[in-house]
TIRO-2110 file (N, C-alpha, C; in Angstrom, 1 decimal):
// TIRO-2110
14.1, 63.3, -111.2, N, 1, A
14.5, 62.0, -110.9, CA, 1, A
14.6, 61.8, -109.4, C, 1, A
15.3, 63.1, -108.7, N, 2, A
15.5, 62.6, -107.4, CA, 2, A
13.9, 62.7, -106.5, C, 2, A
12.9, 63.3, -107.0, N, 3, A
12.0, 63.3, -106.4, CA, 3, A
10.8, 61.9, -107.0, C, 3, A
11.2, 61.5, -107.8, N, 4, A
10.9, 60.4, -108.1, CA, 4, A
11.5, 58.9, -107.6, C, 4, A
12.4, 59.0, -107.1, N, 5, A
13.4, 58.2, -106.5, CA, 5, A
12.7, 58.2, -104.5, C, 5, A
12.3, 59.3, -104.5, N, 6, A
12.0, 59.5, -102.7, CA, 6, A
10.6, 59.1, -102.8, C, 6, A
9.7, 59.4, -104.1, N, 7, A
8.3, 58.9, -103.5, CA, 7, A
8.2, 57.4, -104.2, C, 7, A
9.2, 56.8, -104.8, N, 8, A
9.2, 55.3, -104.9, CA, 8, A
9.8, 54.5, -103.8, C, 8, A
10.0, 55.3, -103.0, N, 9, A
10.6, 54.7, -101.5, CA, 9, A
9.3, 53.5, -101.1, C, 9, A
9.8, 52.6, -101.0, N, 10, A
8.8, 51.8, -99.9, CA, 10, A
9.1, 51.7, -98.7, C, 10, A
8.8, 52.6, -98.0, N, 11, A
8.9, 52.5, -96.6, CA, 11, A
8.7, 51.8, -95.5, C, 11, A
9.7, 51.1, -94.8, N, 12, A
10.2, 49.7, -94.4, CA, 12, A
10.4, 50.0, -93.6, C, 12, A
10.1, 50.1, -92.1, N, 13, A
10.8, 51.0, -90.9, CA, 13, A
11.1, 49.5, -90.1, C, 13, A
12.6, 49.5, -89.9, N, 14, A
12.5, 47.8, -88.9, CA, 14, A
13.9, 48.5, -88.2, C, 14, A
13.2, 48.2, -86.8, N, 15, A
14.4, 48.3, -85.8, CA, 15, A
15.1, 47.0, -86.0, C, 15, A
16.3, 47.0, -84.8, N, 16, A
17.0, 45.2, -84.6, CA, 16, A
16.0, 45.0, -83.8, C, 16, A
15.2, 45.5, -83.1, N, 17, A
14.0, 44.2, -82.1, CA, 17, A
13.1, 44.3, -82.8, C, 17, A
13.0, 44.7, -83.8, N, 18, A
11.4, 44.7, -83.8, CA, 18, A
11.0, 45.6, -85.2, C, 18, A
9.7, 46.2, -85.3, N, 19, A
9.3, 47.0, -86.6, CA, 19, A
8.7, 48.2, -86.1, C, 19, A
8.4, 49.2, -86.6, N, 20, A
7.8, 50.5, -86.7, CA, 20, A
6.5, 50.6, -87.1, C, 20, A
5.3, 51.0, -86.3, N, 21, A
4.3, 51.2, -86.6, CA, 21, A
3.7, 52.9, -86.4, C, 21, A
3.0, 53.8, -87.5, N, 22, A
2.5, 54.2, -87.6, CA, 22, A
1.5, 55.3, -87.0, C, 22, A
0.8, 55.5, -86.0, N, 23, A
-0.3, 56.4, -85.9, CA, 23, A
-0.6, 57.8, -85.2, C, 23, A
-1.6, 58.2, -85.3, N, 24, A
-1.5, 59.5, -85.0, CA, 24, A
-2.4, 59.5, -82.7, C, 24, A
-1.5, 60.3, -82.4, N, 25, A
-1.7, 60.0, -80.9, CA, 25, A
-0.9, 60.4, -80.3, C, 25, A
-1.1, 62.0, -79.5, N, 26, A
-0.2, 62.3, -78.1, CA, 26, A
-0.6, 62.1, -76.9, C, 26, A
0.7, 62.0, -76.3, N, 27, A
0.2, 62.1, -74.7, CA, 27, A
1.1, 63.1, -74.0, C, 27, A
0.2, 63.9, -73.4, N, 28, A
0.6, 64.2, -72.5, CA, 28, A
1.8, 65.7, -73.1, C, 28, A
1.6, 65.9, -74.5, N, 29, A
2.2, 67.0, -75.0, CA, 29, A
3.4, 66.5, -75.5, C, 29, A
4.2, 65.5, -75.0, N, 30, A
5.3, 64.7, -76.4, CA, 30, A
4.9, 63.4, -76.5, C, 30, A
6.1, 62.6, -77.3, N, 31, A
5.9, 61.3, -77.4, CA, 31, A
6.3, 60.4, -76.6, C, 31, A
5.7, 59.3, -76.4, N, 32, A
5.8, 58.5, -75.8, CA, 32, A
5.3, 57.3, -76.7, C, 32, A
5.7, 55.8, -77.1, N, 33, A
5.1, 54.9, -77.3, CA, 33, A
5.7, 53.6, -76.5, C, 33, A
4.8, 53.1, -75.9, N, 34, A
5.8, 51.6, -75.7, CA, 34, A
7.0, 52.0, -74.8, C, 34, A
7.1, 53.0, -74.3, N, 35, A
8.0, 53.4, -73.4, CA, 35, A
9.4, 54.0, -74.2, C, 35, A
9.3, 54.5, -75.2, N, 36, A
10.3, 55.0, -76.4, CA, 36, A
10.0, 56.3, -76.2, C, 36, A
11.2, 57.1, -75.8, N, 37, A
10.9, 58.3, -75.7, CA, 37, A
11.2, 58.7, -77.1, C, 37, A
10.5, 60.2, -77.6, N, 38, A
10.6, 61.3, -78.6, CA, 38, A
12.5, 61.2, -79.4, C, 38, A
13.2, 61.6, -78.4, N, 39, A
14.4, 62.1, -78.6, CA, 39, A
15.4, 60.6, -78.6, C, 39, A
14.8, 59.4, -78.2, N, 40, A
15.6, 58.3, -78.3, CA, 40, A
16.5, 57.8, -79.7, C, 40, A
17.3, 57.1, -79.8, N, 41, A
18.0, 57.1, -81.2, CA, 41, A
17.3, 55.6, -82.0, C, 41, A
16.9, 55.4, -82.9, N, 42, A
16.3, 54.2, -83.7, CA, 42, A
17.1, 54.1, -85.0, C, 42, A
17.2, 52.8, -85.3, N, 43, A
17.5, 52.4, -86.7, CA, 43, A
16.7, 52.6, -87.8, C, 43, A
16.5, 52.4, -88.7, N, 44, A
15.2, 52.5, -89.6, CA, 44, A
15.6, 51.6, -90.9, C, 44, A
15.1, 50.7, -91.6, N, 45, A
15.5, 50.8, -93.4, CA, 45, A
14.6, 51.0, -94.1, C, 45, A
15.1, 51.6, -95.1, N, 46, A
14.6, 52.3, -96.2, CA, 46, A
14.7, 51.1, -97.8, C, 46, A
13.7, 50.3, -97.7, N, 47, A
13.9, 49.8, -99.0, CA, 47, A
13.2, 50.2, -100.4, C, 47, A
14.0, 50.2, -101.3, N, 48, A
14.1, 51.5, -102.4, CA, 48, A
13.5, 50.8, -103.5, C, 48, A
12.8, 51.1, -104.3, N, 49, A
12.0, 50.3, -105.0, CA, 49, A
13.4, 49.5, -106.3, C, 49, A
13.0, 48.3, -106.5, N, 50, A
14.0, 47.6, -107.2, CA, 50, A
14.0, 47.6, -108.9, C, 50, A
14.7, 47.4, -109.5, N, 51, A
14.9, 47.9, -111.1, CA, 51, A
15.0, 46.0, -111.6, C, 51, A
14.8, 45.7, -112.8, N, 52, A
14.7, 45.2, -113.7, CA, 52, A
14.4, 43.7, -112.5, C, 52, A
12.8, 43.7, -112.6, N, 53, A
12.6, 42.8, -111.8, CA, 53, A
12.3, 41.2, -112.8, C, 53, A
11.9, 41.4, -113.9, N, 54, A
12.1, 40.5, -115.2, CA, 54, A
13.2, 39.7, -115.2, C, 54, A
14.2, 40.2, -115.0, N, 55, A
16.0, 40.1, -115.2, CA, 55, A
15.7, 39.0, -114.2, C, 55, A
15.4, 39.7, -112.5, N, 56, A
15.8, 38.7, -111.8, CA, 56, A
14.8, 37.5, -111.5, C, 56, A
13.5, 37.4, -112.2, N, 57, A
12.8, 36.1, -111.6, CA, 57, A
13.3, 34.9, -113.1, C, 57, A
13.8, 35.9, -113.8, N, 58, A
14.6, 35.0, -115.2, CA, 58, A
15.9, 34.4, -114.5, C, 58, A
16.0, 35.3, -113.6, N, 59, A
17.6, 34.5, -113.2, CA, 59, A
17.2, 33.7, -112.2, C, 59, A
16.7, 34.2, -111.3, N, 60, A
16.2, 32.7, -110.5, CA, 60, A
15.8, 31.5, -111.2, C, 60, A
14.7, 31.6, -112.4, N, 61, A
14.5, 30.0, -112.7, CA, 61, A
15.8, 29.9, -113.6, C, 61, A
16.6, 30.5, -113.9, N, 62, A
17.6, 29.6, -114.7, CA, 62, A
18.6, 28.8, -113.8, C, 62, A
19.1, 30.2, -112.5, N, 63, A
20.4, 29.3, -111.6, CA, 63, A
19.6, 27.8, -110.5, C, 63, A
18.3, 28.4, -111.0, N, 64, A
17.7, 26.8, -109.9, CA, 64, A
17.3, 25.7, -111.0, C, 64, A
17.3, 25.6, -112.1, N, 65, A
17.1, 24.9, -113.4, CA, 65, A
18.3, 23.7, -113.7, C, 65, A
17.8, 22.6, -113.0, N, 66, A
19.2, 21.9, -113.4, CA, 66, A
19.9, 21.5, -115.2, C, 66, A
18.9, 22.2, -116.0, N, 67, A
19.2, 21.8, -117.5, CA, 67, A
20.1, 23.2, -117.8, C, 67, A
19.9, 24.7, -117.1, N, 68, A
20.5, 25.7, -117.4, CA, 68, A
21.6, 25.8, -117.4, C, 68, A
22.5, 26.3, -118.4, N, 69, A
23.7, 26.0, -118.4, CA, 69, A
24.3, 27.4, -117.2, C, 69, A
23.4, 27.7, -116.3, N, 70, A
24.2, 28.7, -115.2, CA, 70, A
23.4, 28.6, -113.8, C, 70, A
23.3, 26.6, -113.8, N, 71, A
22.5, 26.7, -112.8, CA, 71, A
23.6, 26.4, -111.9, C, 71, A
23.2, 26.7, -110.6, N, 72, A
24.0, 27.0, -109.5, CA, 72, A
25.1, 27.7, -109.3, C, 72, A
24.4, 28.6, -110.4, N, 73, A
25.7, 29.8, -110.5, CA, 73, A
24.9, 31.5, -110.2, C, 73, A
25.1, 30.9, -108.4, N, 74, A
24.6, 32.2, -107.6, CA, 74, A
25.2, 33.7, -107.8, C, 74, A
24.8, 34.1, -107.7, N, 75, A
25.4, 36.0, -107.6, CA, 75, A
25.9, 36.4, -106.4, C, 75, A
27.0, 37.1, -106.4, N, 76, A
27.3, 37.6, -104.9, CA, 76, A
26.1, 39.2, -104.7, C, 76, A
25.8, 39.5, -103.6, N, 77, A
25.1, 40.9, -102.9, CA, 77, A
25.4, 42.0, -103.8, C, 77, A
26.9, 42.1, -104.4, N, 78, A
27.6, 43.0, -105.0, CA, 78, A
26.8, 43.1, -106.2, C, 78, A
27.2, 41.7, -107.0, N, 79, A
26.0, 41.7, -108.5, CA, 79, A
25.0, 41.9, -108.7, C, 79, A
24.3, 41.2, -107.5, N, 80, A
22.6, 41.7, -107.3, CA, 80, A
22.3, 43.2, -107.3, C, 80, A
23.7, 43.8, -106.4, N, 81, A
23.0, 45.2, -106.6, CA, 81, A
23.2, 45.5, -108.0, C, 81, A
24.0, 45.4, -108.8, N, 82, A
24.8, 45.6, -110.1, CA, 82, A
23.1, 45.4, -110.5, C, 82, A
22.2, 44.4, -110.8, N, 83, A
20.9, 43.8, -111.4, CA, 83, A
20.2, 44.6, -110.8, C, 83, A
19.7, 44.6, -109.3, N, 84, A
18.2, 45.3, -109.0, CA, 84, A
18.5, 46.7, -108.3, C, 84, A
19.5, 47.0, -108.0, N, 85, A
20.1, 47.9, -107.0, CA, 85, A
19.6, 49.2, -107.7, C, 85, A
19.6, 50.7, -107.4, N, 86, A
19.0, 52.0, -107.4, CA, 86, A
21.2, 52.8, -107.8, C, 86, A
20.7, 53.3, -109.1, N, 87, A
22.2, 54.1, -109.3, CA, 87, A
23.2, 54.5, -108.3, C, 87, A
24.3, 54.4, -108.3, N, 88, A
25.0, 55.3, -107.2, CA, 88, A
24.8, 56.4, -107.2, C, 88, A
24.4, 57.1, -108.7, N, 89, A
24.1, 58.9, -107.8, CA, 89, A
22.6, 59.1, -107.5, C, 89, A
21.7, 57.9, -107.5, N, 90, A
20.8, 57.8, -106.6, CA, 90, A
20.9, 57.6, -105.2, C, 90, A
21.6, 56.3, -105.2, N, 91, A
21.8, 56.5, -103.8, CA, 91, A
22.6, 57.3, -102.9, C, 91, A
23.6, 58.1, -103.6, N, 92, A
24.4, 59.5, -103.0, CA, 92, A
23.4, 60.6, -102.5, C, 92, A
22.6, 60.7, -103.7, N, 93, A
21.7, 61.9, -103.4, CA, 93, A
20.7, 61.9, -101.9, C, 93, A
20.0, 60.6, -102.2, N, 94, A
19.2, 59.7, -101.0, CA, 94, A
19.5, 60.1, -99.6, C, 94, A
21.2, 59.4, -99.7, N, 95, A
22.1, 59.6, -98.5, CA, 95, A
22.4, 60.9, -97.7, C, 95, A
22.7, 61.8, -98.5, N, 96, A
22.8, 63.0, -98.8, CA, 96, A
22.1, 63.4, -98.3, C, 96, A
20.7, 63.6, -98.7, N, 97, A
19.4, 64.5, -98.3, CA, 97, A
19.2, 63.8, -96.9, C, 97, A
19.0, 62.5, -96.5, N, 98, A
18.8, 62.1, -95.4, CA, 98, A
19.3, 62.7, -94.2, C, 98, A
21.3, 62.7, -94.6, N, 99, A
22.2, 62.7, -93.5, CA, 99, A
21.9, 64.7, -93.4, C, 99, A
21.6, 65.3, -94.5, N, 100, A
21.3, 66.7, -94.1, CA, 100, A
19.8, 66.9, -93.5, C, 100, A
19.4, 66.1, -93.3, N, 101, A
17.9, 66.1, -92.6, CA, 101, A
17.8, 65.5, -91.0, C, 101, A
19.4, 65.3, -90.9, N, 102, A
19.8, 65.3, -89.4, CA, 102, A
20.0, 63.9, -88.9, C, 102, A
19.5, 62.6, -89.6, N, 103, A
20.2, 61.4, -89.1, CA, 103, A
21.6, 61.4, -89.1, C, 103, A
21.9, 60.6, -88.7, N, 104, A
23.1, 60.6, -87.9, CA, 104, A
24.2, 59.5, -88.9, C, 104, A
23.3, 58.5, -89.2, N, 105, A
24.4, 57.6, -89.9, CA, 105, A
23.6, 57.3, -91.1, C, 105, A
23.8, 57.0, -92.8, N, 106, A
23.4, 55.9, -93.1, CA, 106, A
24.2, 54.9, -94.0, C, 106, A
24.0, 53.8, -93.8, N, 107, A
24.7, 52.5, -94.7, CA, 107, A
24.0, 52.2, -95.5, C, 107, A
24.1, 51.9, -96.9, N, 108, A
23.5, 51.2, -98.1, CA, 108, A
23.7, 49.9, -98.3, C, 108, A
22.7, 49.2, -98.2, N, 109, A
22.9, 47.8, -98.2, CA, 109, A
24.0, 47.4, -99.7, C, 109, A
24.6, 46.3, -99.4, N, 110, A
25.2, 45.8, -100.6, CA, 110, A
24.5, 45.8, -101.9, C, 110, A
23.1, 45.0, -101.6, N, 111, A
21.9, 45.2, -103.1, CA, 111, A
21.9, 46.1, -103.6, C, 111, A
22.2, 47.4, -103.3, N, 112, A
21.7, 48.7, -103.2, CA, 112, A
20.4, 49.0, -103.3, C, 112, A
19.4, 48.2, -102.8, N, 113, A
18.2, 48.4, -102.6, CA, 113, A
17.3, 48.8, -101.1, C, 113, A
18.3, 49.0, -100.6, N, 114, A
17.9, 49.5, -99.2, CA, 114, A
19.1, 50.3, -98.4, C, 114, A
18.7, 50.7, -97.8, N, 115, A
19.6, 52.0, -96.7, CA, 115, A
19.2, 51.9, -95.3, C, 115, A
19.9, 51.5, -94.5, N, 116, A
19.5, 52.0, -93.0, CA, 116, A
20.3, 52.9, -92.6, C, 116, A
19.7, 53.6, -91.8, N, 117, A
19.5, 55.1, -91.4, CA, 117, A
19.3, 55.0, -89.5, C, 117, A
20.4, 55.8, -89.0, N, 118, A
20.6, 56.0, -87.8, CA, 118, A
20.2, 57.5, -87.2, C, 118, A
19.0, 57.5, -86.8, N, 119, A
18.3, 58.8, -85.9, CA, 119, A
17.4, 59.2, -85.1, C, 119, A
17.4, 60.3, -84.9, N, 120, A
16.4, 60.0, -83.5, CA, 120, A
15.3, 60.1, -83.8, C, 120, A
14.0, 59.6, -83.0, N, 121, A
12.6, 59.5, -83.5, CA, 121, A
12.1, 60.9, -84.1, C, 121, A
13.1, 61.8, -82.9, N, 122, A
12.6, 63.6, -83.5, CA, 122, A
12.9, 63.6, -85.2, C, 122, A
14.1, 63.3, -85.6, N, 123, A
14.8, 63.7, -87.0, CA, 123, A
13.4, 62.2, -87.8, C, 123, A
13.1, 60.8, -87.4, N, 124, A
12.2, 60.2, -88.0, CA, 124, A
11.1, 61.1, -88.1, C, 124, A
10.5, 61.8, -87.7, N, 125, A
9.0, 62.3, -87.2, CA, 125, A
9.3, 63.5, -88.2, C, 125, A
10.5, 64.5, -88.1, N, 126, A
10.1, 65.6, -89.1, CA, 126, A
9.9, 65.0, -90.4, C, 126, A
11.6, 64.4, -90.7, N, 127, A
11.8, 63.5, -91.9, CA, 127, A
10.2, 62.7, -92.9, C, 127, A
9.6, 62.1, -92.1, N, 128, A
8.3, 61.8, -92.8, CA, 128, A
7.1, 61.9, -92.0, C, 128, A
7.2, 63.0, -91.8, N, 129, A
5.8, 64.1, -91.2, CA, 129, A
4.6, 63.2, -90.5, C, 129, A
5.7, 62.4, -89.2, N, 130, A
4.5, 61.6, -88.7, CA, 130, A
4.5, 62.5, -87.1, C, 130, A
3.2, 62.2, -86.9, N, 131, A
2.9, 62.5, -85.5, CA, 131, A
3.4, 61.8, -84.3, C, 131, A
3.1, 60.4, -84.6, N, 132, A
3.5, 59.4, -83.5, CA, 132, A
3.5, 58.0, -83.6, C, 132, A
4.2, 57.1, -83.1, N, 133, A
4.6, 55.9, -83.6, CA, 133, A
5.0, 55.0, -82.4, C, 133, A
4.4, 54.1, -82.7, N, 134, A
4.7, 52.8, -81.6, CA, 134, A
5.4, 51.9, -82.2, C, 134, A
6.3, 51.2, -81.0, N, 135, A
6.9, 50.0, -81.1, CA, 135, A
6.9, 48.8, -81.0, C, 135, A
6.8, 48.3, -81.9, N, 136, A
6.4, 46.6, -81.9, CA, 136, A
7.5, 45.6, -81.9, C, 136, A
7.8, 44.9, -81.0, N, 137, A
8.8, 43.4, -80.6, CA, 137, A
8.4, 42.6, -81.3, C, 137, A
9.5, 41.7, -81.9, N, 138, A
9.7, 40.6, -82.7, CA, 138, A
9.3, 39.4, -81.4, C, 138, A
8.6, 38.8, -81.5, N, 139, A
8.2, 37.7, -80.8, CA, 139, A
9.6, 36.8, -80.7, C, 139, A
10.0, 36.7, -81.4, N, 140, A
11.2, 35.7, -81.8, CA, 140, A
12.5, 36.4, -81.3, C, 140, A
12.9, 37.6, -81.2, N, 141, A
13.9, 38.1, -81.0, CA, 141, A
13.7, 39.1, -79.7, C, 141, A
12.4, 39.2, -79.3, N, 142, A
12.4, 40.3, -78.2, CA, 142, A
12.3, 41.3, -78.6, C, 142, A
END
């Protein structure tokens, strides 16, 4: 299960400025991208693949349905996770393995469909066996 839970990860790498890109490329004997050094600290999220997705496009057309007798009757983040969110002893385990794989923080979103994760590019780079990765700015946010 838990190793079924890690390779249904959709891997979502988004800083606060910006997103995480991918490729293989040194310089100079460590990393460098975009002026991001190797050992710098980055955010990351992890969105986890979602469960009873039937449930929820059923619940959307009903609470947006003005004939349904549960229309505009939204869900709080809590419920939603309750509907699409990944078990708690999934997401224990998840956490667990991550924070012993040397990040430093992680939070589980309310959905419980995603987790951001606080580490340094070194702990990103063992963690999912990438060589090198650049950083991309949100046009909109810098």
């Amino acid at each position: 299960m838990a190793s079924q839970l890690l390779l249904s990860l959709l891997f979502c790498f988004v800083l606060c400025s910006g997103a995480l890109s991918f490729h293989a490329e040194l310089e100079a004997g460590r990393w460098r991208a975009n002026g991001v050094a190797k050992s710098s600290a980055k955010s990351i999220v992890l969105s986890l693949e979602q469960r009873n997705l039937e449930d929820l496009d059923q619940f959307f057309w009903d609470v947006s349905n003005p004939k349904s007798p549960i229309y505009g009757q939204y869900k709080t983040a809590e419920e939603m996770g309750a509907m699409i969110g990944r078990s708690d002893s999934e997401l224990t385990y998840l956490v667990d393995s991550l924070l012993d794989s040397g990040f430093e923080k992680c939070d589980i979103y309310r959905t419980k469909d995603s987790i951001r994760c606080t580490g340094s590019t070194d702990v990103i780079a063992k963690v999912f066996s990438l060589e090198h990765f650049e950083q991309f700015r949100c046009v909109f946010t810098g």
